[in-house]
N, C-alpha and C positions, 0 to 999 in steps of 0.2 A: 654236666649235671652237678647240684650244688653239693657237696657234703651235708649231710642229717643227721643231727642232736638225735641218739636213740634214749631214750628214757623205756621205765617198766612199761608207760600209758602208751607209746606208740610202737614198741619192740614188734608185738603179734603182724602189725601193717606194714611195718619198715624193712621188717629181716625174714618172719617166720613165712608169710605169703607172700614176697617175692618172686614176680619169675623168672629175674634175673638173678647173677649171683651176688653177693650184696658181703661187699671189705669193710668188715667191724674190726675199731681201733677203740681198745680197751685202755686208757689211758687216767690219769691225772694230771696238775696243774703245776704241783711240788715236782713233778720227776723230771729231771735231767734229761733220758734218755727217750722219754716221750714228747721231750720239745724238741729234740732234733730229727722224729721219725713224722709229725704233724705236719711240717709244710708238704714235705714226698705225700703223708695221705692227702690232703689237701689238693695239689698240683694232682695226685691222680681222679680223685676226683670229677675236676673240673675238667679235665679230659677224655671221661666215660664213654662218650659218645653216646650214650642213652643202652651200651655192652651189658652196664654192671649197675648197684650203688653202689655207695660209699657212707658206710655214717662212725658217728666217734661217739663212748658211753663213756661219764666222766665215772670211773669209780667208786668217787666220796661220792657222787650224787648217786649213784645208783646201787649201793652196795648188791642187793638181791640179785641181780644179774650178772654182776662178778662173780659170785658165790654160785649160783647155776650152772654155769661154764667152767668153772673152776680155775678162774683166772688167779694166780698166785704170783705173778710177776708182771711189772707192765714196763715196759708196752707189751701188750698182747697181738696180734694183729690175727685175726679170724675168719675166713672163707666159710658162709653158708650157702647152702644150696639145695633147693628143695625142703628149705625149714631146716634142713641139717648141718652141723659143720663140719666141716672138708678137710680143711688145712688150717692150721692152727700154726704161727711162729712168733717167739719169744724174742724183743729183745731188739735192736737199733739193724734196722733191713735196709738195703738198697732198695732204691724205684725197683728196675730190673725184678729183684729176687721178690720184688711185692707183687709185681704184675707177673712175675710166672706162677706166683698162686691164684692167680685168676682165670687163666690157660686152663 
């Protein structure tokens, strides 16, 4: 399954009514350490199996959403589930330690 652009206008459809669990990558375009954690989200992804989603919020584009989550560092990386978040980790992840937040 493809990785999803989440914006305000599709967040309620993409993440919050999910009935899967659904790996939000809180990210920007300037940051370092969210280009080296984007192809892992990416590659997992495309590998789903139709398990989970996957989608990426750019920050500058979505300020309101960062600020509701209270994302203060990015990369953020986000497990929701049931409309709620789960697991929450900051910061340049392994695949592995990305997909034991989906477990």
């Amino acid at each position: 399954m493809a990785v999803v652009t989440i914006t305000k206008d599709n967040f309620d459809s993409a993440v919050l009514s999910s009935d899967k669990p659904v790996l939000v990558d809180f990210w920007a375009s300037w940051c370092g350490p969210c280009r080296m954690v984007s192809p892992i989200v990416d590659e997992i992804g495309n590998e789903s199996d139709d398990r989970y989603k996957v989608g990426k919020i750019n920050v500058d584009e979505q300020p309101e959403l960062a600020a509701k989550y209270n994302v203060m560092s990015i990369p953020t990386l986000m497990v929701f589930r049931n409309g709620q978040p789960s697991q929450t980790s900051v910061g340049v992840r392994s695949k592995q330690d990305i997909l034991t937040m989906l477990d």
